[in-house]
Legacy VTK file of the C-alpha trace (Angstrom):
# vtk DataFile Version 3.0
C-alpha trace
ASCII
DATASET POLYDATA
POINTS 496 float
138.985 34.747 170.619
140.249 36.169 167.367
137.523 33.855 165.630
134.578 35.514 167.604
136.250 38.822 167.320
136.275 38.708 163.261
132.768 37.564 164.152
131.705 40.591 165.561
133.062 42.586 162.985
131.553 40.916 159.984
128.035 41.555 162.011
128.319 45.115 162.638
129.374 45.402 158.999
126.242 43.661 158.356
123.964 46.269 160.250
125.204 48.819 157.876
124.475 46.329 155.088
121.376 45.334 155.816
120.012 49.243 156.821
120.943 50.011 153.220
119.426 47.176 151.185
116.451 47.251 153.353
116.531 43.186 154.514
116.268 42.290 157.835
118.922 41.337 159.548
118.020 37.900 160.040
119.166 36.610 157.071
122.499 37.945 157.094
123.096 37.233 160.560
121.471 33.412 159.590
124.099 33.642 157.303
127.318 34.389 159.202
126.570 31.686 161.321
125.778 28.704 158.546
129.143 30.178 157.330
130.939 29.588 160.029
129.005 26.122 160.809
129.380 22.581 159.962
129.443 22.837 155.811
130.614 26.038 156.014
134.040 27.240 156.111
134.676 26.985 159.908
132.852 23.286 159.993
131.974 24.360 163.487
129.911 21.505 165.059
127.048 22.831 167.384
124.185 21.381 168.046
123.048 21.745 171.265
119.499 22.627 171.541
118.839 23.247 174.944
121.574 25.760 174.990
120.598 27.569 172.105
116.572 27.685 173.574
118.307 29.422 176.739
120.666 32.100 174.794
117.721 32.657 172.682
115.490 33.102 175.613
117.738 35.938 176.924
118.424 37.870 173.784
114.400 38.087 173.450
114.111 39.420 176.546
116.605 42.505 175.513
115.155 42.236 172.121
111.018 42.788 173.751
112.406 45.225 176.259
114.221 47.632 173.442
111.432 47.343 171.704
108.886 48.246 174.303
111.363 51.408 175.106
111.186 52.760 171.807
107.011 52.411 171.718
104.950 55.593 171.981
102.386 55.279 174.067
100.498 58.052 172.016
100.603 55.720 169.044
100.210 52.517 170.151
97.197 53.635 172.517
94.530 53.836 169.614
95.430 50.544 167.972
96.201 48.516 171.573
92.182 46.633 171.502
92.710 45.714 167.528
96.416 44.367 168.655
95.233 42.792 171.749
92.061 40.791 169.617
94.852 40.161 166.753
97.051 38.304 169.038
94.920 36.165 170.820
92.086 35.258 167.801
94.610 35.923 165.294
96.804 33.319 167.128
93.894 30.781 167.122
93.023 31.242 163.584
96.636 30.905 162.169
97.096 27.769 164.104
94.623 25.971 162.904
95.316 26.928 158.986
98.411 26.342 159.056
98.368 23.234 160.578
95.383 21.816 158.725
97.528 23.074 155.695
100.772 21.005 157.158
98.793 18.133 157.534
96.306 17.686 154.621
99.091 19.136 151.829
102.624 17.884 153.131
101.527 14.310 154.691
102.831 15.762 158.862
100.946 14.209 161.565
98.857 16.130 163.494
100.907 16.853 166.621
104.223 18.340 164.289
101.820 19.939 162.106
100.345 21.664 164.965
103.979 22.320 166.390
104.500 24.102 163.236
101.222 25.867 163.352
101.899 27.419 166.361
105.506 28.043 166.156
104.960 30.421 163.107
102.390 31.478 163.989
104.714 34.266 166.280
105.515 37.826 164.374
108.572 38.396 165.253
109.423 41.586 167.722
112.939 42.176 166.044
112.179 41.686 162.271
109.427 43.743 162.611
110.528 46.283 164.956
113.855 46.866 162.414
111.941 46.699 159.364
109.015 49.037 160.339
110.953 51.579 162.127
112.768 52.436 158.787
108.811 51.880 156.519
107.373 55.438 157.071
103.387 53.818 157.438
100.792 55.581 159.752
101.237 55.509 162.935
98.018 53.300 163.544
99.440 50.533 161.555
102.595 50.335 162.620
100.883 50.911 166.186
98.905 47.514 165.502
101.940 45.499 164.019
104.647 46.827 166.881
102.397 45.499 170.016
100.739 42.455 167.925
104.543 41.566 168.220
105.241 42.360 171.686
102.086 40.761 172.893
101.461 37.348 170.825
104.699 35.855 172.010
103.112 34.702 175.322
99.897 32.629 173.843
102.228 31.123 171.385
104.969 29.784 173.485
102.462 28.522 176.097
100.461 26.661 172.929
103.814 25.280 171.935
105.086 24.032 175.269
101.901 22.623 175.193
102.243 20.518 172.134
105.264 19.900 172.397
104.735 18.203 176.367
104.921 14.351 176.148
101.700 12.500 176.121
98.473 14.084 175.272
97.603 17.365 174.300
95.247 19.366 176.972
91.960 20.532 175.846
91.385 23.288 173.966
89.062 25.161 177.146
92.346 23.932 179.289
94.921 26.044 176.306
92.612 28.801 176.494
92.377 29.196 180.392
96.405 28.331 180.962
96.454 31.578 178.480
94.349 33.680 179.786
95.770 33.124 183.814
99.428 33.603 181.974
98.616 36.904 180.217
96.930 38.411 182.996
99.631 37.582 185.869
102.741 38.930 183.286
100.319 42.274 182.073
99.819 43.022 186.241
103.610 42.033 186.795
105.118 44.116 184.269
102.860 46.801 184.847
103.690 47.053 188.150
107.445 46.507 187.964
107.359 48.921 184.915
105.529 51.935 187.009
107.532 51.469 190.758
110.623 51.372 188.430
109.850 54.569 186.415
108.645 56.159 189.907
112.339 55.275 191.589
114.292 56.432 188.556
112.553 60.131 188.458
112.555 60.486 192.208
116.068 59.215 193.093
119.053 60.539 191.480
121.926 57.680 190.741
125.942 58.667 191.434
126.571 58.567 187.899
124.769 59.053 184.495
126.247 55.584 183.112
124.022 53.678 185.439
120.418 55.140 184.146
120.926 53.208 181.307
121.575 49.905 183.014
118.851 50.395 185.865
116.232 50.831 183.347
117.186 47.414 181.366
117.735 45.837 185.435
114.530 46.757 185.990
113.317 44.881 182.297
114.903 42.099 183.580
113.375 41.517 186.745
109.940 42.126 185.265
110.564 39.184 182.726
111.574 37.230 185.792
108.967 37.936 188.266
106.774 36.988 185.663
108.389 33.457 184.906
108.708 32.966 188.507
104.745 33.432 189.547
103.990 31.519 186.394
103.257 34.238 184.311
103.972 35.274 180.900
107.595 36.705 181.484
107.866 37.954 177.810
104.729 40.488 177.950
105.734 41.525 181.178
109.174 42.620 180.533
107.358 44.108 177.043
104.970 46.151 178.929
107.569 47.133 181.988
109.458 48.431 179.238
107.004 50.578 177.432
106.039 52.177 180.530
109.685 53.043 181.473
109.728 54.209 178.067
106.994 56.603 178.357
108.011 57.473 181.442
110.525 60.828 181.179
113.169 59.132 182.684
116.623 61.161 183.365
118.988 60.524 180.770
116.582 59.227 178.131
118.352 60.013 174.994
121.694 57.720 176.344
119.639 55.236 177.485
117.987 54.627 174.656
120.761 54.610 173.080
122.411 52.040 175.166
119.298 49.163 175.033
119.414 49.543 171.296
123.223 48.842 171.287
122.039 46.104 173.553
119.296 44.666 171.046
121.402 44.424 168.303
124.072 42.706 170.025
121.314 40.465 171.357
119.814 39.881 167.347
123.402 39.322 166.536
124.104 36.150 168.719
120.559 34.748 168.608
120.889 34.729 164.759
124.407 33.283 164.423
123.654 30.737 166.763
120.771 29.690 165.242
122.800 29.378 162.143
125.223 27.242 164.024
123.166 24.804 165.376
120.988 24.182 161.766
122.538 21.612 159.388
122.431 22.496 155.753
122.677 19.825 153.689
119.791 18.516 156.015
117.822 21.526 154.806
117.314 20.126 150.844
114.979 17.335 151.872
112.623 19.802 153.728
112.660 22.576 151.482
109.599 22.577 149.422
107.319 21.470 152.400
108.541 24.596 153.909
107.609 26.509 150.930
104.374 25.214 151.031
103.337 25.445 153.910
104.469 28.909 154.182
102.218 29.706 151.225
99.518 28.282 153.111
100.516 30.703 156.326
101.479 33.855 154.354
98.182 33.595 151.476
95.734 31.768 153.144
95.930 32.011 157.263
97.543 34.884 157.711
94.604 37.214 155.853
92.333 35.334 157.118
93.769 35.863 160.706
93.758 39.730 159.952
90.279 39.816 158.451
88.470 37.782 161.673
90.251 40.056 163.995
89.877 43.302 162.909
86.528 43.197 161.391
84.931 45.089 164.468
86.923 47.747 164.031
86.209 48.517 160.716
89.975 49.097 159.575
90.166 49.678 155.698
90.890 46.896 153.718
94.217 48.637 152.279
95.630 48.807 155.644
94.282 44.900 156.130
96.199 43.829 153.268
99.279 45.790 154.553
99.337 44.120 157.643
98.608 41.109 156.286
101.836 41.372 154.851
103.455 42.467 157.398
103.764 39.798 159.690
107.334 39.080 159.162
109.041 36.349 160.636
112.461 36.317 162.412
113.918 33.898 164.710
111.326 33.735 167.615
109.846 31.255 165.110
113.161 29.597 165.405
113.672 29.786 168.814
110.456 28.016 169.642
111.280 25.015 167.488
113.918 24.195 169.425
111.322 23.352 172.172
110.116 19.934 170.995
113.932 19.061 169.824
114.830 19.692 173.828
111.601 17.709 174.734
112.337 14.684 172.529
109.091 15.025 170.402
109.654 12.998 167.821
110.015 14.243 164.224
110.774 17.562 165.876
114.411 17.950 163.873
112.072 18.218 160.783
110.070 21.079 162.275
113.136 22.879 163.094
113.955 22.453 159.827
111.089 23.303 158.060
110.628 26.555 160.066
114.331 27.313 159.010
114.154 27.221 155.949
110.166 29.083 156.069
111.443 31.739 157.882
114.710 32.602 155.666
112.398 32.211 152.319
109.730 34.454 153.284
111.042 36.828 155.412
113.486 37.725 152.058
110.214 37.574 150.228
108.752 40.426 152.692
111.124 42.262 153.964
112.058 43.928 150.993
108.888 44.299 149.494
106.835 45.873 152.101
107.857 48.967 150.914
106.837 48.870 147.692
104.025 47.491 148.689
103.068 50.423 150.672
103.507 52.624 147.974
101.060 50.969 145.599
98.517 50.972 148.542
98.921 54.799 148.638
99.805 54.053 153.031
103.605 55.417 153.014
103.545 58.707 154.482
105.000 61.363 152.315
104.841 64.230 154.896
107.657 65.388 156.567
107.040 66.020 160.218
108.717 67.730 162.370
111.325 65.795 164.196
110.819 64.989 168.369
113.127 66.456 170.889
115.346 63.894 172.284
115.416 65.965 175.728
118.315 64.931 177.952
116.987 64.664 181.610
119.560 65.377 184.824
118.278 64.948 187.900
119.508 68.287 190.695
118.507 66.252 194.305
119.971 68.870 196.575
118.162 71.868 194.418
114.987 70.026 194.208
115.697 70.820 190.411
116.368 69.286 187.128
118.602 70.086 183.997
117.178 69.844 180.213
119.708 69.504 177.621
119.304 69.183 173.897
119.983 70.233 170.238
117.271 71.236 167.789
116.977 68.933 164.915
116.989 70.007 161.165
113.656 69.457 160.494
111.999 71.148 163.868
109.888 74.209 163.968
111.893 75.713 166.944
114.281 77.024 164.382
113.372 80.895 163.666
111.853 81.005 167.250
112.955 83.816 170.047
113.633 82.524 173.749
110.989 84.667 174.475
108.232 82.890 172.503
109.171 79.484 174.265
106.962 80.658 176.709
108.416 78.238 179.348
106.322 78.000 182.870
107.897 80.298 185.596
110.550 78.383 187.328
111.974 77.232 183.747
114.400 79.211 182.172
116.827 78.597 179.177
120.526 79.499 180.386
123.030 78.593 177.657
122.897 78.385 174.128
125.986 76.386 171.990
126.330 77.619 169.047
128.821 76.502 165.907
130.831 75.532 169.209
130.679 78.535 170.766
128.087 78.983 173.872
126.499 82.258 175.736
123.870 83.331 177.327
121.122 83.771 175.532
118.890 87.193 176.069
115.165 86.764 175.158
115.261 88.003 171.668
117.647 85.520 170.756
116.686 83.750 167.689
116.822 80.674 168.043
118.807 77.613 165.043
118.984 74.523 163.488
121.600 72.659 165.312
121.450 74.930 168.761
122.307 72.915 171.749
120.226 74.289 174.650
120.815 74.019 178.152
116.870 74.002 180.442
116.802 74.563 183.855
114.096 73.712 185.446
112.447 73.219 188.980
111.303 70.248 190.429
107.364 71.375 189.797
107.499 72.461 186.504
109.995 69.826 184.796
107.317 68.008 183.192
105.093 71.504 182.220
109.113 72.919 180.548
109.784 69.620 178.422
106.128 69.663 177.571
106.389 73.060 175.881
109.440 72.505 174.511
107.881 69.277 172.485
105.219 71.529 171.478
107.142 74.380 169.914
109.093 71.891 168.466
106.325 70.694 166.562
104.231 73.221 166.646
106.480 76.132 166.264
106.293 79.262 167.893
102.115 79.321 167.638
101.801 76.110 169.560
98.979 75.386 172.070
100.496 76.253 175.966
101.176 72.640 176.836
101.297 70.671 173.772
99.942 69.743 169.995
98.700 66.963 168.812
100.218 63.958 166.843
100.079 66.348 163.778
102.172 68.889 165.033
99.076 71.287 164.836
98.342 73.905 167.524
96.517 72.372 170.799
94.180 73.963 173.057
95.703 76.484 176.502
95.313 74.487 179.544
LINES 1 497
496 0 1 2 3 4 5 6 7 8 9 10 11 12 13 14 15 16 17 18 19 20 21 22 23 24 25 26 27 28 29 30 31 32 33 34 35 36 37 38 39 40 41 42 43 44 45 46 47 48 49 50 51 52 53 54 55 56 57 58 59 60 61 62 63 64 65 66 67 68 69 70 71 72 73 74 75 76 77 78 79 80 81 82 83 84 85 86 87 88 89 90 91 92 93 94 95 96 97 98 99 100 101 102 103 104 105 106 107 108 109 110 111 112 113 114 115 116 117 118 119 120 121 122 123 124 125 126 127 128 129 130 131 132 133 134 135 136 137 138 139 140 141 142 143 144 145 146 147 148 149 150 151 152 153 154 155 156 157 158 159 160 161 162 163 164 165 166 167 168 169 170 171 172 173 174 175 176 177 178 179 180 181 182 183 184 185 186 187 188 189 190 191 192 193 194 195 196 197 198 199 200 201 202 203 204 205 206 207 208 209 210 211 212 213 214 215 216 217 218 219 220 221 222 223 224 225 226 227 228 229 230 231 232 233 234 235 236 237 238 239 240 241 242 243 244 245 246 247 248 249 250 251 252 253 254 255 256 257 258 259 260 261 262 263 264 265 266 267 268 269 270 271 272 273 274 275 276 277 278 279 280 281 282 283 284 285 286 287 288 289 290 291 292 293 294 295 296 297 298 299 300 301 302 303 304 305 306 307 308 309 310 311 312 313 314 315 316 317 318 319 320 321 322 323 324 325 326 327 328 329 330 331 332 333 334 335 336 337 338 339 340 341 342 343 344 345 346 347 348 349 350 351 352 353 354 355 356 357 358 359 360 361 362 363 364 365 366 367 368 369 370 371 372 373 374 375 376 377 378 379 380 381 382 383 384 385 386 387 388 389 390 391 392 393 394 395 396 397 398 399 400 401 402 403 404 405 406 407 408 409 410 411 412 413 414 415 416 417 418 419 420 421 422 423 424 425 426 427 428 429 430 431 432 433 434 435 436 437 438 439 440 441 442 443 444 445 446 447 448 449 450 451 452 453 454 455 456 457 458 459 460 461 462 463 464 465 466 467 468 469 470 471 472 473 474 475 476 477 478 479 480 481 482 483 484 485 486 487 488 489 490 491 492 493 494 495
């Protein structure tokens, strides 16, 4: 207990760590737990497979669903056809590259080198999700990398399970149909679970506040598992259940957000030191330039190439190409899915494992840290500063068919300098406490409104979604903002 406890500390030291130096996580998490394993200083033997598949199965599934809660559907809406095409040609072409490249330049046979092929050929959600969130890029690129992640999970881990099955490999029409059926029962299952969840949360108002945030990750978790169970691809539907409950207004948004994130990075933090548990070190030496090779091959060769097929019909620019040619970071999905042909007894498969280690640590601290720089010389960082969202606290009011808004106004939003007046809320929405250095009242309408005013929305049933719609737009907008909203530049919108 005191073991795992001094554990757990080290990691959450590490989050500050690695938010500061600008790695991902992975490697320092990777790195607690070779620390801890056999040639480490704990020479703690682990190295069950099928155990760490199952944790690392679960800790996606929190990992996909915080990530799908913190996607905007307003960004991720223009770039979903390029992300769709990316992950399912993309897929194809990276496969084949990188396995040819396995093959023909480090002597694998065809079935590990296709293991290998597919198993990197996975972005993965949590790398990229923590390293893009903090890369200030345009919102159609990181729109295109955030879903690519979310959504090629589920062709990859059926084209590994595939591989990885004992005797022959199906054909590639069989592949491409056993895709296809999976995508489309998970994308109808989470869907569905995602909008008859949102629909219960908003209508029905829960004894306490604490237990928004663990219906909404409940309700993540049953999509992932109606999809498994009907033979679906569980991972995109709990990805897509999630976005929509994301997008959905939900009461108590702010704490539940904050409670899946707490959840994902617990969930990063025992995938990656069990990972680092179960891989041998000294084992690691042997395997180590075929790893490095054949992520050249993956990173210079297949993984532009992979961008370039996909995308050409939509005429992206080749700056933002190259970016996101870059950007497809590694983490431990990779990892995860090599432990697939170790459970099925493939053999060779402790080499893959191996190889994909060591692949994943080398280039991910390759990319990770460069990204931004690389950004910068491709002129795609965004040096505006935009007005910061509301994070609009949502209590349901059953018995008075009403609801309460609650939030504070952040530094950078252009509701400060604005009278409660000008808010021009709907009728039946009315501001009715103001805190204030500590101190609250009730504000008049020519109250000016400040930077770090907590305000206190109440709202009827009708108009709640009309009031937090304004409030967004003067937010961004500031006091001249269209009636119901602005668009994704903060710039006035039409009346409605």
């Amino acid at each position: 207990m005191l073991v795992c406890s001094l554990v757990l500390l080290v990691a959450v030291a590490a989050v500050r760590i690695s938010s500061r130096s600008g790695l991902p996580s992975l490697l320092i998490y990777l790195g607690i737990g070779i620390a801890i394993g056999q040639d480490g200083i704990g020479n703690v033997v682990f190295d069950n497979a099928e155990l760490t598949q199952v944790i690392g199965y679960a800790a996606l599934v929190v990992i996909l669903a915080e990530g799908g809660l913190g996607t905007k559907w307003k960004e991720i809406k223009p770039a979903l056809p390029a992300a769709i095409v990316l992950s399912l040609v993309g897929v194809a072409v990276s496969v084949g590259i990188t396995a040819a490249g396995a093959h023909y330049l480090v002597g694998l046979e065809w079935r590990q080198a296709l293991l290998i092929g597919a198993v990197v050929s996975s972005t993965d959600a949590a790398a990229v999700f923590s390293v893009l969130r903090k890369v200030p890029l345009p919102s159609r690129i990181t729109g295109v990398l955030e879903a690519e992640s979310g959504f090629n999970d589920a062709p990859v881990v059926i084209l590994v399970v595939a591989f990885a099955a004992v005797g022959p490999i199906d054909d590639w029409y069989v592949l491409l149909g056993k895709i296809a059926l999976e995508l489309a029962i998970g994308a109808a299952i989470g869907l569905t679970v995602g909008f008859l969840g949102s629909y219960g949360l908003r209508h029905v108002a829960l004894p306490a506040s604490g237990l928004y945030p663990i219906a909404v990750m409940a309700i993540a978790v049953t999509a992932y598992a109606a999809g498994a169970m009907a033979h679906g691809s569980g991972f995109l539907a709990v990805y897509l259940a999630a976005m929509v409950l994301g997008n959905a207004k939900l009461p108590h948004w702010p704490a539940t957000r904050g409670f899946a994130d707490g959840l994902g990075w617990i969930a990063q933090i025992g995938m990656f030191v069990l990972l680092g548990l179960l891989v041998t070190p000294h084992e690691l030496v042997h395997d180590f330039w075929p790893a490095v090779i054949i992520g050249l091959v993956l990173t210079m060769v297949a993984r532009p190439l992979e961008v370039l097929v996909s995308l050409l019909p939509f005429r992206i620019p080749w700056r933002e190409q190259a970016l996101m040619s870059w950007a497809g970071l590694r983490g431990a999905v990779p990892i995860i899915l090599a432990t697939i042909p170790m459970v099925s007894g493939i053999e060779g498969s402790d080499r893959v494992f191996n190889i994909v280690f060591v692949l994943v640590v080398v280039y991910t601290l390759v990319q990770g840290p460069t990204l931004p720089w690389l950004a910068r010389k491709l002129e795609l960082g965004r040096t505006d500063e935009t007005a910061s969202d509301l994070g609009i606290e949502s209590a349901p009011l059953e018995k008075l068919r009403g609801h309460l808004l609650s939030f504070a106004i952040p530094p950078a939003s252009r509701m400060h300098g604005v009278e409660v007046s000008e808010l021009r809320l709907p009728p039946g929405a009315s501001v009715t406490l103001v805190v204030r250095e500590g101190k609250s009242f009730v504000p008049l309408p020519s109250t000016v409104l400040r930077r770090g005013d907590e305000l206190l929305v109440v709202a009827t049933d009708p108009v709640r979604d009309a009031a937090e719609a304004r409030l967004r737009a003067v937010a961004r907008g500031g006091k001249l903002a269209g009636w119901l909203g602005t668009n994704g530049n903060g710039s006035p919108g039409s009346r409605r």
